[in-house]
Biopython code that builds the backbone (N, CA, C, O; Angstrom):
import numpy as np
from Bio.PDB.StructureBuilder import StructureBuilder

atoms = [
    (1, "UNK", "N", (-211.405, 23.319, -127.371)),
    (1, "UNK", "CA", (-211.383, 21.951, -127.849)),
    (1, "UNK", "C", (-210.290, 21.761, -128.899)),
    (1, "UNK", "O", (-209.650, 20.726, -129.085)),
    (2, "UNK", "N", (-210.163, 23.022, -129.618)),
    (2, "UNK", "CA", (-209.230, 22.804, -130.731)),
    (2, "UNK", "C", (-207.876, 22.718, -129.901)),
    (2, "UNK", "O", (-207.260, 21.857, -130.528)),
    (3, "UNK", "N", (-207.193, 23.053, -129.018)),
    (3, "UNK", "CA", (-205.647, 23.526, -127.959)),
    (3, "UNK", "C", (-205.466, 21.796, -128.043)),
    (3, "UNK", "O", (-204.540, 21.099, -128.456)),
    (4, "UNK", "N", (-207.172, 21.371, -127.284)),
    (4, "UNK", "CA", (-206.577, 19.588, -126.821)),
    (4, "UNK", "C", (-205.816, 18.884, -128.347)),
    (4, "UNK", "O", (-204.917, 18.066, -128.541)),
    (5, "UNK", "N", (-206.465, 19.468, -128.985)),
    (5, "UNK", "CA", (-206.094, 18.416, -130.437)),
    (5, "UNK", "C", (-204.690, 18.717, -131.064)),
    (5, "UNK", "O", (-204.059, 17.959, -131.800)),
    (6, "UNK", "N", (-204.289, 20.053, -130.606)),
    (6, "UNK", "CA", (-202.862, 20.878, -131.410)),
    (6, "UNK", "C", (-202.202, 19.667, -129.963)),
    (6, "UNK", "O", (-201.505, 18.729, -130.351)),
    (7, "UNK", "N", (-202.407, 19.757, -128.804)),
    (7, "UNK", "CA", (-201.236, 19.164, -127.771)),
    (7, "UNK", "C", (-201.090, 17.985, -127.261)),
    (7, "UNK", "O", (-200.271, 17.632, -126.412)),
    (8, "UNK", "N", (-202.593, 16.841, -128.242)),
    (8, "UNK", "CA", (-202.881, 15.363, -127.922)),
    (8, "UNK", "C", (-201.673, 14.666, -128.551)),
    (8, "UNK", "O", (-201.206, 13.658, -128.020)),
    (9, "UNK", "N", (-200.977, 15.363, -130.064)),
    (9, "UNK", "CA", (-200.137, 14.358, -130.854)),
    (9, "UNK", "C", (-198.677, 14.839, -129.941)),
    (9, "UNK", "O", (-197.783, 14.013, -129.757)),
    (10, "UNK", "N", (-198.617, 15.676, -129.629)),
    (10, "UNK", "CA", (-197.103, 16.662, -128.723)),
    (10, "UNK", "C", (-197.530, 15.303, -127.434)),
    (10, "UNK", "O", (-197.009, 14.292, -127.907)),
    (11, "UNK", "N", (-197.910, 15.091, -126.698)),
    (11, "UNK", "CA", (-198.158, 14.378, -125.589)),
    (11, "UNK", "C", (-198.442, 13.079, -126.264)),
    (11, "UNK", "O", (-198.562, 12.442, -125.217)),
    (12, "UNK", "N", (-198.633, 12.226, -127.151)),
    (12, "UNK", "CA", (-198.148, 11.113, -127.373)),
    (12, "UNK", "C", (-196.709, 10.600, -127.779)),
    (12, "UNK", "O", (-196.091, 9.591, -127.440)),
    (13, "UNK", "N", (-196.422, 11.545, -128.541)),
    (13, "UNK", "CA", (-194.624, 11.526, -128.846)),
    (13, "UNK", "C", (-193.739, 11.488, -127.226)),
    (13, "UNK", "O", (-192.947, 10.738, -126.655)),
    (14, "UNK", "N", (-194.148, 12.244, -127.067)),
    (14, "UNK", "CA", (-193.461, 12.446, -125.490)),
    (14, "UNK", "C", (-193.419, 11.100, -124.965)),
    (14, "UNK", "O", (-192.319, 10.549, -124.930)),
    (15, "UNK", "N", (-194.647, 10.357, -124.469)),
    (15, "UNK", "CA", (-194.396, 9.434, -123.700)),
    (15, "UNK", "C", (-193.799, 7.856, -124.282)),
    (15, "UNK", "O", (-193.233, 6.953, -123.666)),
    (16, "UNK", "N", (-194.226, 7.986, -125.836)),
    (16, "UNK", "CA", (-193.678, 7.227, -126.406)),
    (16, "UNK", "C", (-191.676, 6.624, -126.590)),
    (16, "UNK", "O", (-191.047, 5.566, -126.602)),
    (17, "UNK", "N", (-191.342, 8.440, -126.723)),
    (17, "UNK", "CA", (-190.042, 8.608, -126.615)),
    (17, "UNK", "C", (-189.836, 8.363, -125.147)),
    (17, "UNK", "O", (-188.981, 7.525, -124.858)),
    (18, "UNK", "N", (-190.401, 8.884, -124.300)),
    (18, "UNK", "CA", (-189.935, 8.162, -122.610)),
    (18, "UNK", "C", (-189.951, 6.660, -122.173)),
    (18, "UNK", "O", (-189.325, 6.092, -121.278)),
    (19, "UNK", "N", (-191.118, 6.057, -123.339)),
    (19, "UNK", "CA", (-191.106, 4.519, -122.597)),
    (19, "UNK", "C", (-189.665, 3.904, -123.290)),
    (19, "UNK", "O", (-189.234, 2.943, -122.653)),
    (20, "UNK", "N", (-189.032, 4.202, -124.211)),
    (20, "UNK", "CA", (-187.850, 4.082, -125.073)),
    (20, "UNK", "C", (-187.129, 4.053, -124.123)),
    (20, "UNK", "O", (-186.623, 3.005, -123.722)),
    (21, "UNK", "N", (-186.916, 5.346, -123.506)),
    (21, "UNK", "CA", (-185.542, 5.626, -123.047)),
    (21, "UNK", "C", (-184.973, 4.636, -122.068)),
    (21, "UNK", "O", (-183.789, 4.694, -121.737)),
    (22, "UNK", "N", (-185.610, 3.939, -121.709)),
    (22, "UNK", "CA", (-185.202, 2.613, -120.475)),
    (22, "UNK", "C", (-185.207, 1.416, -121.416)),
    (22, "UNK", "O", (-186.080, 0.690, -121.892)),
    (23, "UNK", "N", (-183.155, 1.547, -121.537)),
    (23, "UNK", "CA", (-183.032, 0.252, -121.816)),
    (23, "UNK", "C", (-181.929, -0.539, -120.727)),
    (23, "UNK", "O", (-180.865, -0.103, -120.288)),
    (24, "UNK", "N", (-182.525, -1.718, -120.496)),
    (24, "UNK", "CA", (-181.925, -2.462, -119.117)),
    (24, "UNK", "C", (-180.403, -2.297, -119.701)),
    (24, "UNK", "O", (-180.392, -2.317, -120.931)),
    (25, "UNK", "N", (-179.016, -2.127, -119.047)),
    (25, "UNK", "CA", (-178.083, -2.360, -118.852)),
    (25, "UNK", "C", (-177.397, -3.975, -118.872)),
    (25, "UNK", "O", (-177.743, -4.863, -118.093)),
    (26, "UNK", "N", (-176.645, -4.079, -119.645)),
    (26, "UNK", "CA", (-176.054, -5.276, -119.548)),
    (26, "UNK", "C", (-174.633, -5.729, -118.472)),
    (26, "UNK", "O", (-173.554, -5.223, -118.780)),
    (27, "UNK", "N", (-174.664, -6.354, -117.653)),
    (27, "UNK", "CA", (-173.709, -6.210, -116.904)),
    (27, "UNK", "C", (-172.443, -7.803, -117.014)),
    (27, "UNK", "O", (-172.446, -9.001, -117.297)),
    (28, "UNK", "N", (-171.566, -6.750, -116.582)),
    (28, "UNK", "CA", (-170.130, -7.603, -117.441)),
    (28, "UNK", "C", (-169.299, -8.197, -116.293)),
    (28, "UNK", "O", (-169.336, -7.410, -115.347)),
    (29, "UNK", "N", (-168.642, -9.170, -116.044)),
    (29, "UNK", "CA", (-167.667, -9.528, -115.317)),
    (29, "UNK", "C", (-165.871, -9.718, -116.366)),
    (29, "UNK", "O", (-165.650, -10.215, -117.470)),
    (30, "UNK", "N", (-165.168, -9.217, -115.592)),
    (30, "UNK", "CA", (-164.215, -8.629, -116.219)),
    (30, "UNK", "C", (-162.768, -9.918, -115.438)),
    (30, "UNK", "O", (-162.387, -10.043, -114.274)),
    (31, "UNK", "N", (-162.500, -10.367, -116.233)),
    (31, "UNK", "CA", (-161.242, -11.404, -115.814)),
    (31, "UNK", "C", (-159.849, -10.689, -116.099)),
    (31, "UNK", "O", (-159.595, -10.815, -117.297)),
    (32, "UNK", "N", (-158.918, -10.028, -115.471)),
    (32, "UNK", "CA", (-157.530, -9.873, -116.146)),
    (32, "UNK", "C", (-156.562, -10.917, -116.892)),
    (32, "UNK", "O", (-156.480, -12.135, -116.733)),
    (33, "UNK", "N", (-155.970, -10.200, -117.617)),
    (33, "UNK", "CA", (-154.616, -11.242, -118.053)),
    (33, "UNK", "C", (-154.207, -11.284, -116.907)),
    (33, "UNK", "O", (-154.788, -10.686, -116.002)),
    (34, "UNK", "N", (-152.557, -12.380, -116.624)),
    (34, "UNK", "CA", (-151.783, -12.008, -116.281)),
    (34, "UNK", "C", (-150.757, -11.785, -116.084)),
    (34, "UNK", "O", (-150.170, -12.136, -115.060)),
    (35, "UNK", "N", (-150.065, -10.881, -117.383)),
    (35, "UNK", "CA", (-148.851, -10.478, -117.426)),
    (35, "UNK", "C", (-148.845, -8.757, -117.483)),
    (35, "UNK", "O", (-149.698, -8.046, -118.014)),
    (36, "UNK", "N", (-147.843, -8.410, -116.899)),
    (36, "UNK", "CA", (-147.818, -6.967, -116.456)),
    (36, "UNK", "C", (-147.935, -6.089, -118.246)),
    (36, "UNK", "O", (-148.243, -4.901, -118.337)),
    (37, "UNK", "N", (-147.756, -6.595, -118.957)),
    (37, "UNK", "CA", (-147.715, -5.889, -120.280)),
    (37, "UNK", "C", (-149.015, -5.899, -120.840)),
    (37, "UNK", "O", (-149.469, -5.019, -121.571)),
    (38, "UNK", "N", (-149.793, -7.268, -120.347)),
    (38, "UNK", "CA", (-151.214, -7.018, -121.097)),
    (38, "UNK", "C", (-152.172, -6.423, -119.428)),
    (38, "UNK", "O", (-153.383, -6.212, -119.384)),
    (39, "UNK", "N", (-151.345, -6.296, -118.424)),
    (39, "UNK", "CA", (-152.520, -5.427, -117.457)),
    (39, "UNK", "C", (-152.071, -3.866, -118.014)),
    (39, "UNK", "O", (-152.891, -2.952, -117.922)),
    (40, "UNK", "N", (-150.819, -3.646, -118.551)),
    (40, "UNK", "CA", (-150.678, -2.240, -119.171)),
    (40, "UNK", "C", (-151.584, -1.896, -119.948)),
    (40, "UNK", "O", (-151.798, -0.685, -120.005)),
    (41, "UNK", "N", (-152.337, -2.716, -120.718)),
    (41, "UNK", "CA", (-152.986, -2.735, -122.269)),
    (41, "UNK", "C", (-154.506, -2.245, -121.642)),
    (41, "UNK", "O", (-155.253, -1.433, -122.189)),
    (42, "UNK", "N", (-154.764, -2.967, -120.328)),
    (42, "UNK", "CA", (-155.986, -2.830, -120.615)),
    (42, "UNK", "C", (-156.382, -1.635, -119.744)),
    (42, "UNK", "O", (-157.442, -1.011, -119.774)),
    (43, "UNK", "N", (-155.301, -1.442, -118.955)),
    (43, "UNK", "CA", (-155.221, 0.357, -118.298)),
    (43, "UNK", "C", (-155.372, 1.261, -119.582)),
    (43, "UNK", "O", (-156.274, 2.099, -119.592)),
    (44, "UNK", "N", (-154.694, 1.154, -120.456)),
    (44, "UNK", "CA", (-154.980, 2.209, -121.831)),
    (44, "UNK", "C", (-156.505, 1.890, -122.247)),
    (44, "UNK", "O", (-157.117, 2.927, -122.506)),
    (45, "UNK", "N", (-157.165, 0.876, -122.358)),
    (45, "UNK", "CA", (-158.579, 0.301, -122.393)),
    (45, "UNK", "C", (-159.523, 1.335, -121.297)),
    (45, "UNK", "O", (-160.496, 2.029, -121.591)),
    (46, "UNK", "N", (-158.943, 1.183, -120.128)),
    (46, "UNK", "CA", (-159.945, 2.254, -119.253)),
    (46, "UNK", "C", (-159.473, 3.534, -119.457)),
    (46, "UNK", "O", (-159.816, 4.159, -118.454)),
    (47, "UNK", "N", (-158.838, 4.315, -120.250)),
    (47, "UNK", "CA", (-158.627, 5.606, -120.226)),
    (47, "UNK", "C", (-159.235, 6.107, -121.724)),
    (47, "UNK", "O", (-159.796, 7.169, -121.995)),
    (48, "UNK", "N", (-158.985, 5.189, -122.420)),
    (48, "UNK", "CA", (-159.828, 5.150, -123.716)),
    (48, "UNK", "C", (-161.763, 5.321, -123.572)),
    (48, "UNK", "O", (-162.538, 5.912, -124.324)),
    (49, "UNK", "N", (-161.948, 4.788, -122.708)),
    (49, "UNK", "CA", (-163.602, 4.439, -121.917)),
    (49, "UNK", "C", (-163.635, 6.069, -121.203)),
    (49, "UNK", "O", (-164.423, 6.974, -121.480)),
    (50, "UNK", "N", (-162.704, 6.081, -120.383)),
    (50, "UNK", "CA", (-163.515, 7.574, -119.872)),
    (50, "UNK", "C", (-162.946, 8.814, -120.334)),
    (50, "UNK", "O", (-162.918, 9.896, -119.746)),
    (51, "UNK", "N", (-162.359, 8.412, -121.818)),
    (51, "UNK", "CA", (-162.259, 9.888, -122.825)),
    (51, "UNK", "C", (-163.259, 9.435, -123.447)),
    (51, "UNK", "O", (-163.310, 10.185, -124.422)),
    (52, "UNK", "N", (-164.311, 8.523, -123.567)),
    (52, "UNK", "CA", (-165.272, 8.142, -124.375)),
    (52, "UNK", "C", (-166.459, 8.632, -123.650)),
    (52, "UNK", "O", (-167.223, 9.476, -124.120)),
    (53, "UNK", "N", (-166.541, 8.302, -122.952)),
    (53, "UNK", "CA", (-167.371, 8.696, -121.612)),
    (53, "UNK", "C", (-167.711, 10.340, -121.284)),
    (53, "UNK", "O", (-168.808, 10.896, -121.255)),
    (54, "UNK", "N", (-166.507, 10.836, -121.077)),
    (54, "UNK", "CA", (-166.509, 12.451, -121.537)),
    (54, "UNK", "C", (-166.879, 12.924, -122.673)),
    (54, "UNK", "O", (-167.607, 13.915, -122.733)),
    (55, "UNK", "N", (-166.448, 12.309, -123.714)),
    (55, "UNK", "CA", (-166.636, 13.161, -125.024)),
    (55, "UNK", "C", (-168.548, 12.916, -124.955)),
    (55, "UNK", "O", (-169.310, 13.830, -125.271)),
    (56, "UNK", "N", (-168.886, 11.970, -124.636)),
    (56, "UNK", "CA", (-170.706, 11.635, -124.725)),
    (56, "UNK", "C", (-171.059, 12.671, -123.468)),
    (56, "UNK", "O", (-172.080, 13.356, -123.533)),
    (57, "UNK", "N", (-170.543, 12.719, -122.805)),
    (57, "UNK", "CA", (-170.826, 13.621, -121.683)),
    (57, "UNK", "C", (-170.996, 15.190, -122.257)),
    (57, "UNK", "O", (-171.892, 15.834, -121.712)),
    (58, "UNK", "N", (-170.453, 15.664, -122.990)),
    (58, "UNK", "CA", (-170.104, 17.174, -123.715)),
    (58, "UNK", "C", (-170.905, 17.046, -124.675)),
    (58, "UNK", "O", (-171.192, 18.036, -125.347)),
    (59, "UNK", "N", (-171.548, 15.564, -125.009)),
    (59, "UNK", "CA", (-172.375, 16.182, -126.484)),
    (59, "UNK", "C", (-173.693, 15.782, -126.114)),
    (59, "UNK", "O", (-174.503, 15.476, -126.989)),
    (60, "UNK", "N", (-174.068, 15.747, -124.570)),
    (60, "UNK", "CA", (-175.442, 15.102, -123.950)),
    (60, "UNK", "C", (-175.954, 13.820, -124.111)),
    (60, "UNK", "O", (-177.019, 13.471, -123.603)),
    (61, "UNK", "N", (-175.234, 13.085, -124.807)),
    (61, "UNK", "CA", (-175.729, 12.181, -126.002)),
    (61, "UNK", "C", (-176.429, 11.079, -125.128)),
    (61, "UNK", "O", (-175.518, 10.290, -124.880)),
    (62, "UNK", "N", (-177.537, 10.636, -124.554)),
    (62, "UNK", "CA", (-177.681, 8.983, -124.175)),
    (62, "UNK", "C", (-177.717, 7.895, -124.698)),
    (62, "UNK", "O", (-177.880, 6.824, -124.114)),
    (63, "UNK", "N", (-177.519, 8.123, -126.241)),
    (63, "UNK", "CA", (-177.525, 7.061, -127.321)),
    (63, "UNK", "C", (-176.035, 6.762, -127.259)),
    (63, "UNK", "O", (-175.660, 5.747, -127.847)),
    (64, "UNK", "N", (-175.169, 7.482, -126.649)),
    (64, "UNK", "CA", (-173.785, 6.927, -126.564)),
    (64, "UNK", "C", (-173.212, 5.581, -125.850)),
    (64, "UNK", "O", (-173.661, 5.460, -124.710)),
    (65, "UNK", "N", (-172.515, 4.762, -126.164)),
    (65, "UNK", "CA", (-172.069, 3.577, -125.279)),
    (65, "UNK", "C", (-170.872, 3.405, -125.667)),
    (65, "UNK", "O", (-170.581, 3.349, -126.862)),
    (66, "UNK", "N", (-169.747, 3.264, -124.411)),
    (66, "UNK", "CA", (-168.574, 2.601, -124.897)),
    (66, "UNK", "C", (-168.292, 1.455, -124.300)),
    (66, "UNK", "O", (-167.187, 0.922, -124.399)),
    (67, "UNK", "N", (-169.151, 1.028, -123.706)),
    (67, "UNK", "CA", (-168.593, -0.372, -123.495)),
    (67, "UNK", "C", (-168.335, -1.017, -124.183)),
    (67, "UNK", "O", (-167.338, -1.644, -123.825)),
    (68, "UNK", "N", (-168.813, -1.388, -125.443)),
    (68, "UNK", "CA", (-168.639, -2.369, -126.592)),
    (68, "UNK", "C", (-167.408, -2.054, -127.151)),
    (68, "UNK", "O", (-166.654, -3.021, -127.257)),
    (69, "UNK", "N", (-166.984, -0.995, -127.537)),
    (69, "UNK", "CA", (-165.487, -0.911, -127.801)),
    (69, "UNK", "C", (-164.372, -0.698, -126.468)),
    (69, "UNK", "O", (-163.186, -0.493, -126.727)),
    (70, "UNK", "N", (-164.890, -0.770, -124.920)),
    (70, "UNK", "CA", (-164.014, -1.554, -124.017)),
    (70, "UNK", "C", (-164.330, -2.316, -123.945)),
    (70, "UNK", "O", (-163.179, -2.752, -123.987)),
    (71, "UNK", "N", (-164.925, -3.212, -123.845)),
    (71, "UNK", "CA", (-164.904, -4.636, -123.921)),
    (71, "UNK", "C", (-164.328, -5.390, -124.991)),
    (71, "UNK", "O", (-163.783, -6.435, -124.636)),
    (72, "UNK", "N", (-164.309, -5.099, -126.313)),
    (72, "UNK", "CA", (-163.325, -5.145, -127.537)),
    (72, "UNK", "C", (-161.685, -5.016, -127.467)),
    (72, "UNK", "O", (-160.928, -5.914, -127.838)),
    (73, "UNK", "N", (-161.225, -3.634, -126.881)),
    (73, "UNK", "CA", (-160.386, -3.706, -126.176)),
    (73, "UNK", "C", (-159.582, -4.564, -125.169)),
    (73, "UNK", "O", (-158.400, -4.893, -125.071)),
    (74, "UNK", "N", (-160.873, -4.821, -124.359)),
    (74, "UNK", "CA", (-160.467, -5.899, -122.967)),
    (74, "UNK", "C", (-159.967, -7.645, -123.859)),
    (74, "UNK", "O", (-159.018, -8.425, -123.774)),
    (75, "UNK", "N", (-160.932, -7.582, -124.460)),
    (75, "UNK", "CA", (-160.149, -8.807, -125.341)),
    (75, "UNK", "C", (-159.227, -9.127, -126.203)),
    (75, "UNK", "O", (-158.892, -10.218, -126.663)),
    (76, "UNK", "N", (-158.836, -8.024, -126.383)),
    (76, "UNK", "CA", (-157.654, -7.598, -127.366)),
    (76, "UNK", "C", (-155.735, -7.658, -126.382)),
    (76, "UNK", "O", (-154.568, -7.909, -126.683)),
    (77, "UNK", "N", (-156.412, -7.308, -125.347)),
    (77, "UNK", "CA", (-155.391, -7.787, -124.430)),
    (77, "UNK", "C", (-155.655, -8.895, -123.822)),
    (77, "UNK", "O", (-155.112, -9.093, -122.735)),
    (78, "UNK", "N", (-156.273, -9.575, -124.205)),
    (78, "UNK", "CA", (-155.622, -10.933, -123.283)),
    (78, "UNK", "C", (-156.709, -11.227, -121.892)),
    (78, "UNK", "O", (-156.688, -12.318, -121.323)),
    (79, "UNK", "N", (-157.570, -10.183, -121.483)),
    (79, "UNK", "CA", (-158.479, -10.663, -120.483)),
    (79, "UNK", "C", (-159.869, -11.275, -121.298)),
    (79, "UNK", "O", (-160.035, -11.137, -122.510)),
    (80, "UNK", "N", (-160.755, -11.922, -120.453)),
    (80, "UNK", "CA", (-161.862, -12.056, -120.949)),
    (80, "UNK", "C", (-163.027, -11.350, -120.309)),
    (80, "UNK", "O", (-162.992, -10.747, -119.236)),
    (81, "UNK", "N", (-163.958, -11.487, -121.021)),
    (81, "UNK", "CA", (-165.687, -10.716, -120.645)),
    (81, "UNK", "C", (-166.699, -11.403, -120.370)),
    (81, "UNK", "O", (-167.372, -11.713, -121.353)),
    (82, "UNK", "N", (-166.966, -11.669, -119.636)),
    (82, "UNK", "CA", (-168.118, -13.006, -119.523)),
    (82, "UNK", "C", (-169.535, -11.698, -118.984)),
    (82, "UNK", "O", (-169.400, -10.705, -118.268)),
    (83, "UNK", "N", (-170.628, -12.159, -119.579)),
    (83, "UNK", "CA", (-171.945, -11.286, -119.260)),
    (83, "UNK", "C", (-172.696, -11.875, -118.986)),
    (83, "UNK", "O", (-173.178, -12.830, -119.595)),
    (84, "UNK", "N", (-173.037, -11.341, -117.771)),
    (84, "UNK", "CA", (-173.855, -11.590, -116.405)),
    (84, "UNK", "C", (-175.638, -12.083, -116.955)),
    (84, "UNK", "O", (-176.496, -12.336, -116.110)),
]
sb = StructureBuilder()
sb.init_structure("model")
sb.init_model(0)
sb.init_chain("A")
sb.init_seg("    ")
for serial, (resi, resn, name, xyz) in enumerate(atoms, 1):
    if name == "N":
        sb.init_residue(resn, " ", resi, " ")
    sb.init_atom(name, np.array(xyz, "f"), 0.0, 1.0, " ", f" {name:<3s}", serial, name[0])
structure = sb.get_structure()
């Protein structure tokens, strides 16, 4: 009887931290500029995203997000972000 009581608080944390982990995704529609200097800009924007992407990848992390600083990016050149 005593095991249930050491592994009742271990098994509430658990599922607590699992109902967390699902957070809905926000989804983006992506407009280009269009001049060849700001579609350059925002190619450096997607290479910036999946060295961001990697580096969260190497440190396991799921609390990681880079969209918000590509999408920051994306507006910085000249396209817009409209969310879905």
């Amino acid at each position: 009887m005593r095991r249930v009581f050491l592994f009742l608080p271990i098994l509430i944390i658990i599922s607590i931290l699992s109902s967390c982990s699902y957070l809905p995704k926000k989804e983006y529609v992506y407009i280009p500029p269009h001049s060849a200097a700001d579609k350059k800009c925002i190619n450096k924007c997607s290479y910036a995203k999946k060295y961001c992407q990697r580096i969260c990848e190497l440190k396991n992390s799921r609390s990681c997000d880079c969209t918000v600083s590509f999408n920051t990016c994306y507006l910085a050149c000249g396209g817009q972000v409209i969310e879905k």
